[in-house]
LOMI-247961 format. One record per residue (C-alpha): residue number from 1; y, z, x. Coordinates in nm, 4 decimals, padded with zeros to 6 digits, always signed. Each point is the difference from the previous one (the first is absolute). Example, Ala and Ser with C-alpha at 12.3 -4.5 7.8 and 13.67 -1.06 7.14 Angstrom:
2
   tipa          Y          Z          X
      1   -00.4500   +00.7800   +01.2300
      2   +00.3440   -00.0660   +00.1370
//
This chain:
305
   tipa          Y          Z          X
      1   +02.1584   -03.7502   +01.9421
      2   -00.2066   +00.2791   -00.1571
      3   +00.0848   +00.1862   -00.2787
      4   -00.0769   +00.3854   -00.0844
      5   +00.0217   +00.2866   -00.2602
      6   +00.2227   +00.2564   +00.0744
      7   -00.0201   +00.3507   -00.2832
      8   +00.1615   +00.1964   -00.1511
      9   -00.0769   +00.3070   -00.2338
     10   +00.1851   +00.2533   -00.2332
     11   -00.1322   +00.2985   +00.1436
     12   +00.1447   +00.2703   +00.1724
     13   -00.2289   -00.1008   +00.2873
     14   +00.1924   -00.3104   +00.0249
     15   +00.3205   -00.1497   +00.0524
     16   +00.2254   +00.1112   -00.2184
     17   +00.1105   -00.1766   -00.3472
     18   +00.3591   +00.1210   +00.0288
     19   +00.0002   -00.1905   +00.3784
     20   -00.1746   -00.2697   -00.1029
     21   +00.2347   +00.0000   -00.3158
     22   +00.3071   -00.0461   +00.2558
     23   -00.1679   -00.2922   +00.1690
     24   -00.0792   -00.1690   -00.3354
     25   +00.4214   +00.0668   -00.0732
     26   +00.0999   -00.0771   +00.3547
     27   -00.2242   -00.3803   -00.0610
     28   +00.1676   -00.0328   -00.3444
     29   +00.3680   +00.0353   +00.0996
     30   -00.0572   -00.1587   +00.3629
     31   -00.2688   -00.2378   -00.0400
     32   -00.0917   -00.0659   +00.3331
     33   -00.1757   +00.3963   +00.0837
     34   -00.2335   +00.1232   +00.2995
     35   -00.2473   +00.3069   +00.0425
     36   -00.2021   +00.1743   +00.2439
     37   -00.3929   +00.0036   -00.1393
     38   -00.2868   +00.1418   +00.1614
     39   -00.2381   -00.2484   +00.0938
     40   -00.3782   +00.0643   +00.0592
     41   -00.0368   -00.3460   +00.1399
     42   +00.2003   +00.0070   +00.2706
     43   -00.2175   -00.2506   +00.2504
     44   +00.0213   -00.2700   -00.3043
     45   +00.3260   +00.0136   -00.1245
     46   +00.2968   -00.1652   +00.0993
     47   +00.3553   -00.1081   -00.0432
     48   -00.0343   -00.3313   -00.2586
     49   -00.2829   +00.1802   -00.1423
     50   -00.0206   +00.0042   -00.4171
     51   -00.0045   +00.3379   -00.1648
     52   -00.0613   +00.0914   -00.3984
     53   +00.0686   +00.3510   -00.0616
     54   -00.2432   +00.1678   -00.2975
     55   +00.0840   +00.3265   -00.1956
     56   -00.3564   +00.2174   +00.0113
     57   -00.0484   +00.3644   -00.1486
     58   +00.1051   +00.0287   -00.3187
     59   -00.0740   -00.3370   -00.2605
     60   +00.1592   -00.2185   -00.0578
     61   -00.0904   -00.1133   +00.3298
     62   +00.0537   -00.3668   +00.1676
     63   +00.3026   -00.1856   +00.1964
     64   +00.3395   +00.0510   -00.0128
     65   +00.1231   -00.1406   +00.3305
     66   +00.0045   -00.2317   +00.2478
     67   +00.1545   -00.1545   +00.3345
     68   -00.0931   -00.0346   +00.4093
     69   +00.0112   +00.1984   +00.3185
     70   +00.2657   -00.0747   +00.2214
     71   -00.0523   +00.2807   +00.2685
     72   -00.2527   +00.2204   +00.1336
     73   -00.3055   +00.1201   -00.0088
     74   +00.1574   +00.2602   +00.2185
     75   -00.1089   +00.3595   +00.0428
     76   +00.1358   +00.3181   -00.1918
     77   -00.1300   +00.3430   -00.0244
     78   -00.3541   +00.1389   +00.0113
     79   -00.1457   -00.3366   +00.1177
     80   +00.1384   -00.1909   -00.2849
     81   +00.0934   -00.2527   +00.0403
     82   +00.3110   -00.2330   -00.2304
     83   +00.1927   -00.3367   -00.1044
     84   +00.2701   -00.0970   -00.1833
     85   -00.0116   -00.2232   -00.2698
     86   +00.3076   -00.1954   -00.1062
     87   -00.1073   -00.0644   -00.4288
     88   +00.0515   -00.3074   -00.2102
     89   -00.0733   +00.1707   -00.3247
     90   -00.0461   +00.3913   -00.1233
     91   +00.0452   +00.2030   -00.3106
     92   -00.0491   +00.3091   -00.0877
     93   -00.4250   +00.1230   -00.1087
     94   +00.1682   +00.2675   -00.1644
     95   +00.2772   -00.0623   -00.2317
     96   -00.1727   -00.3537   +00.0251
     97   -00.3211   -00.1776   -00.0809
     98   -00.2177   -00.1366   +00.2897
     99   +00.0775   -00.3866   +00.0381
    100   -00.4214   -00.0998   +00.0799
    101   -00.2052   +00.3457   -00.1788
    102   -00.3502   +00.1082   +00.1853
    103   -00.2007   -00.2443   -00.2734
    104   +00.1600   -00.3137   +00.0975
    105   -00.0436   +00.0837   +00.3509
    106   -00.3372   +00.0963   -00.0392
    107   -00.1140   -00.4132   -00.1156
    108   +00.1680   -00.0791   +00.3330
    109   -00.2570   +00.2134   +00.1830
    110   -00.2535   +00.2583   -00.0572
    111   -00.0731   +00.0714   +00.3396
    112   -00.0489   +00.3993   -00.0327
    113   +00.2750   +00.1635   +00.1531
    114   +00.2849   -00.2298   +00.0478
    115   +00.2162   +00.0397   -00.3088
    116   -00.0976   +00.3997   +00.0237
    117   +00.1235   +00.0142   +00.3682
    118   +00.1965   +00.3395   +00.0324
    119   +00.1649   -00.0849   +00.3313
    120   +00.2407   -00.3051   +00.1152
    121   -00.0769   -00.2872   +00.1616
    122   -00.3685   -00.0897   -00.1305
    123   +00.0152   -00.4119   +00.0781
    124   -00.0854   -00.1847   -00.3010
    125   -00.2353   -00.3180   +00.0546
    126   +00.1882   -00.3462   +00.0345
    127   -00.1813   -00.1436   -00.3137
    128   +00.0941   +00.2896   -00.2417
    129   +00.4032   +00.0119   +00.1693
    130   +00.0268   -00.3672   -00.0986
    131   -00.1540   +00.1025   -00.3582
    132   +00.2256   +00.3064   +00.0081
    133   +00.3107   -00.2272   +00.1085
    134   -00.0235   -00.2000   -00.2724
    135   -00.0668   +00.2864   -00.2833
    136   +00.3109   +00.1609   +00.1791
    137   +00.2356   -00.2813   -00.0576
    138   -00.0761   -00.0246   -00.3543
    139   +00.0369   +00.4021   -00.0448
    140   +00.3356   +00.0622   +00.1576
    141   +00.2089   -00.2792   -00.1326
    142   -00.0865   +00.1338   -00.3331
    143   +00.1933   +00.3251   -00.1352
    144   -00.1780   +00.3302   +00.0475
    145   -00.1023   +00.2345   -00.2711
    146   +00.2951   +00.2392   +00.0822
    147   -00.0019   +00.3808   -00.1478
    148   +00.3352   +00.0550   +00.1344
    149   +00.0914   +00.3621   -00.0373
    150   +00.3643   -00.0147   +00.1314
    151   +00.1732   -00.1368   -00.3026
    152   +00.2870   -00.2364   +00.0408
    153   +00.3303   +00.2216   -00.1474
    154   +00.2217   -00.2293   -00.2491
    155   +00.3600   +00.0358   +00.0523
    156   +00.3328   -00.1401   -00.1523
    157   +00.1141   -00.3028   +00.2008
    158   +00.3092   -00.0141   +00.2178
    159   +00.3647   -00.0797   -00.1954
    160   +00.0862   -00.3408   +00.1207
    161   +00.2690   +00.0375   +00.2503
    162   +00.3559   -00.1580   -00.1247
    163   +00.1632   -00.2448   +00.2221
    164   +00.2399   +00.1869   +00.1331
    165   -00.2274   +00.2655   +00.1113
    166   -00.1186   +00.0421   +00.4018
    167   -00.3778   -00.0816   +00.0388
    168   -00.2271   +00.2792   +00.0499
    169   -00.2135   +00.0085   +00.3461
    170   -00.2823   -00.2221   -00.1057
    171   -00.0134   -00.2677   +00.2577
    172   -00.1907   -00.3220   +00.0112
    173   -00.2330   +00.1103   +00.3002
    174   -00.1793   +00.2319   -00.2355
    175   +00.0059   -00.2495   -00.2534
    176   -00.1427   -00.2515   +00.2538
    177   -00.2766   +00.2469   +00.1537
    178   -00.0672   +00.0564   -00.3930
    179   -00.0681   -00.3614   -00.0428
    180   -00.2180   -00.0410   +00.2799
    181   -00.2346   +00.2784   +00.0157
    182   -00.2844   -00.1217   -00.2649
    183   -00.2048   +00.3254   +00.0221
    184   +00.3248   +00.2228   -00.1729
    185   +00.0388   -00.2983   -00.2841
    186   -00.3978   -00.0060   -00.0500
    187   +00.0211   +00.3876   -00.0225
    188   +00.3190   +00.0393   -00.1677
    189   -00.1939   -00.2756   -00.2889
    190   -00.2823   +00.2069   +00.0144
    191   +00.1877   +00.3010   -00.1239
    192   +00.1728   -00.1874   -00.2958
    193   -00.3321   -00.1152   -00.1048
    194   -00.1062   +00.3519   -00.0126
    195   +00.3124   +00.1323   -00.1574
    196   -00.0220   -00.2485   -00.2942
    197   -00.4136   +00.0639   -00.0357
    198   +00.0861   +00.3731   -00.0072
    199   +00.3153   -00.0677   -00.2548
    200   -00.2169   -00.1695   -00.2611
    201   -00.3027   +00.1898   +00.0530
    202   +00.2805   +00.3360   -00.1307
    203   +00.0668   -00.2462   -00.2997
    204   -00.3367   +00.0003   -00.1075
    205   -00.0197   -00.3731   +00.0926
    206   -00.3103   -00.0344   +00.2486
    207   -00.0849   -00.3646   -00.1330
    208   +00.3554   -00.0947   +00.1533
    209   -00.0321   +00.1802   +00.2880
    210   -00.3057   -00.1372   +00.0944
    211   +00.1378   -00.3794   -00.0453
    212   +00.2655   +00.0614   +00.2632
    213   +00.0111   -00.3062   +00.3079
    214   +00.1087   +00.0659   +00.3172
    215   +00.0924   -00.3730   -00.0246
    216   +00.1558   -00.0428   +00.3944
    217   -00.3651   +00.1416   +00.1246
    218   -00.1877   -00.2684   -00.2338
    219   +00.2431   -00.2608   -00.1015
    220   +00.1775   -00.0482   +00.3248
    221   +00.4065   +00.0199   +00.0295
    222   +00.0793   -00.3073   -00.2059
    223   -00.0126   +00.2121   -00.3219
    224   +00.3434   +00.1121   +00.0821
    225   -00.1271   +00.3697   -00.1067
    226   -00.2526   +00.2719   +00.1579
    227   -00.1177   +00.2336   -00.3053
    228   -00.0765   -00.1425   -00.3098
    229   -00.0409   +00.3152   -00.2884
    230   +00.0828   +00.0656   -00.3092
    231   +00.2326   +00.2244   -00.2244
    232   -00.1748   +00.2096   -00.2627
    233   +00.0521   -00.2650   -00.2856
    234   -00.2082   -00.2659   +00.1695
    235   +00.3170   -00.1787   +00.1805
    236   -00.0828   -00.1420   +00.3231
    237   +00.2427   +00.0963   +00.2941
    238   +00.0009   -00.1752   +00.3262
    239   +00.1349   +00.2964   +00.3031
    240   +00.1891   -00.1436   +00.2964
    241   -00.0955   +00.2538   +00.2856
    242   +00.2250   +00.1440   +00.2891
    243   -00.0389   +00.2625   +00.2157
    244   +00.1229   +00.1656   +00.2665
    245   +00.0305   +00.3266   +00.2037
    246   +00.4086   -00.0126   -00.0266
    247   +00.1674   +00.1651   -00.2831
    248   +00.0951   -00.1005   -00.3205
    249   +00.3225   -00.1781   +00.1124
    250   -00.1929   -00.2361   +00.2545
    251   +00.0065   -00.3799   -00.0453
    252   -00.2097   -00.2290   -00.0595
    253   -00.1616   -00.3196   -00.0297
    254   -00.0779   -00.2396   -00.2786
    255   -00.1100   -00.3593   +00.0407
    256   +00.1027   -00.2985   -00.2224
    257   -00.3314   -00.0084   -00.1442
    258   +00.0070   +00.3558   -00.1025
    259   +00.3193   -00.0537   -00.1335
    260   -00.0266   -00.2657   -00.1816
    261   -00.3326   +00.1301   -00.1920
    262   +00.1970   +00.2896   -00.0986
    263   +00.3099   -00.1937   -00.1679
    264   -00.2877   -00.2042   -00.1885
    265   -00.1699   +00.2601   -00.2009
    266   +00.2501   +00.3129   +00.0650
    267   -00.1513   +00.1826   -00.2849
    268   -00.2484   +00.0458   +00.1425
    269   +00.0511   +00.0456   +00.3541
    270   +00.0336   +00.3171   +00.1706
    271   +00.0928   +00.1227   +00.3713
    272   -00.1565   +00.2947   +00.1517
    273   +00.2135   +00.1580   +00.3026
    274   -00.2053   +00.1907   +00.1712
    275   +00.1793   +00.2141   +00.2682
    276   -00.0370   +00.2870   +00.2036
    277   -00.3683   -00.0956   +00.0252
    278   -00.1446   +00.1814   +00.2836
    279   +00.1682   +00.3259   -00.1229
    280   +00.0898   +00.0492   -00.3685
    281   -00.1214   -00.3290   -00.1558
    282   +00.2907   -00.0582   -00.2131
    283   +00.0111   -00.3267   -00.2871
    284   +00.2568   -00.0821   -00.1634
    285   -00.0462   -00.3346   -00.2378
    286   +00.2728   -00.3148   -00.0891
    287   -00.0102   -00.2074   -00.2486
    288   +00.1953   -00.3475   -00.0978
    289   +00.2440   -00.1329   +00.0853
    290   +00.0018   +00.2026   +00.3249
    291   +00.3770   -00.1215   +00.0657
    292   +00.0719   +00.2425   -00.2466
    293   -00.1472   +00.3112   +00.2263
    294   +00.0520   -00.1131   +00.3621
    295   +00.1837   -00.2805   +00.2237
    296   -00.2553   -00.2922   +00.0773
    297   +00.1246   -00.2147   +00.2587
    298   -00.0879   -00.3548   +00.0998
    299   -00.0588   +00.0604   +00.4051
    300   -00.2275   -00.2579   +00.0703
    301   +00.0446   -00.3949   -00.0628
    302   -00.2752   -00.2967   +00.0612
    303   +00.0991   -00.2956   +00.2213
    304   -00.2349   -00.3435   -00.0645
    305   +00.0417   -00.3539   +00.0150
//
């Protein structure tokens, strides 16, 4: 397996931000997401091949992708020639901070011309992709700098439907695809972590802002929370996290862990509802004892012997 650099630059000579912003939404809601990229190297590479895509142009400049080939090279226009690259990991150079900057890439390797490449598909040496492998690891399961410009928009909760009502059209397939897709809860966290640095940094309160945890990218799941921040006293709050592209009526999950951590300090847990995420990027927040503001159900029991 080789591995190569594929670009891209904020120019108007390149592709476009507003595209490539669409591919970095389609990868966030989706997970799993392909694209067509010119490649230069098209006698080297092939499908199973490693790719790192790297922001150049403008600073700051550096990785903020990665994944493999799974077709191609095949020919396009003008003697160009293309693959497409299915990606394991990709945020946005833009709105966010490069995961591995220029620097750190440079005291991989400072053979001239490799990290400057301008076109896709320059291979990188076996030595520095192993080097570059490992960096990358560390890098992306570690929250990025974000400088997120589409702010999430607080709203009042839903009233708690009485028994006797009909259930709106929420359905548990949503719910389930919710669950499941990793990529919408990581970005769905990722916005809540924003929202609260941009809420304290109004308040005046920078020092607390800057002490917020994304505690499920650190700390694992076991903490029975994802955010960890602060109100503008000083009081630690520990956010539960759930997103999804439904509406605000759409159900979901919480696990007996999650639940449980809440009914032992509910003063100080909160629940962020993120919905409407792809569009609007709605929020609206629960607190303790969340009997009192929805129906939670019991719908899965343990067996053991």
């Amino acid at each position: 397996m080789k591995t190569f650099l594929f670009t891209w630059s904020h120019t108007s000579h390149g592709w476009p931000y507003e595209e490539l912003k669409k591919l970095v939404q389609r990868f966030e809601t989706d997970g799993d997401t392909r694209e067509e990229w010119q490649c230069k190297s098209h006698k080297k590479a092939q499908p199973g091949d490693r790719v790192f895509l790297m922001k150049q142009g403008e600073d700051p400049r550096g990785l903020f992708g990665s994944g493999k080939i799974v077709q191609g090279p095949y020919p396009g226009d003008e003697n160009s020639f293309y693959v497409e690259i299915s990606f394991d990991v990709l945020v946005d150079p833009v709105k966010t901070s490069v995961l591995v900057s220029r620097q750190e890439l440079e005291s991989l390797h400072r053979k001239e011309g490799l990290w400057d490449s301008q076109f896709s598909g320059m291979e990188i040496p076996a030595d520095v992709a192993q080097e570059l492998e490992d960096l990358w690891a560390k890098k992306s399961a570690s929250p990025p700098k974000t400088h997120v410009t589409e702010e999430l928009l607080l709203v009042e909760p839903p009233r708690r439907r009485k028994s006797h009502e009909p259930e709106p059209g929420t359905g548990f397939g949503i719910a389930r695809q919710d669950q499941d897709n990793k990529s919408l809860g990581d970005a769905g966290e990722l916005a809540v972590l924003q929202y609260e640095k941009n809420r304290l940094m109004k308040a005046g309160k920078k020092e607390l802002a800057d002490m917020i945890v994304w505690v499920a990218n650190t700390e694992g799941n076991n903490a029975g929370y994802d955010i960890r921040s602060y109100e503008e006293d000083g009081t630690p709050i520990h956010i539960e996290v759930k997103t999804t592209n439904g509406g605000i009526h759409t159900t979901f999950y919480i696990s007996h862990n999650e639940l449980e951590h809440a009914k032992s300090d509910p003063s100080r847990y909160r629940l962020y509802r993120v919905y409407d995420y792809s569009k609007a990027m709605k929020v609206f927040i629960l607190r303790c004892p969340l009997e009192e503001q929805a129906q939670v159900e019991p719908i899965t029991y343990r067996v053991k012997f």
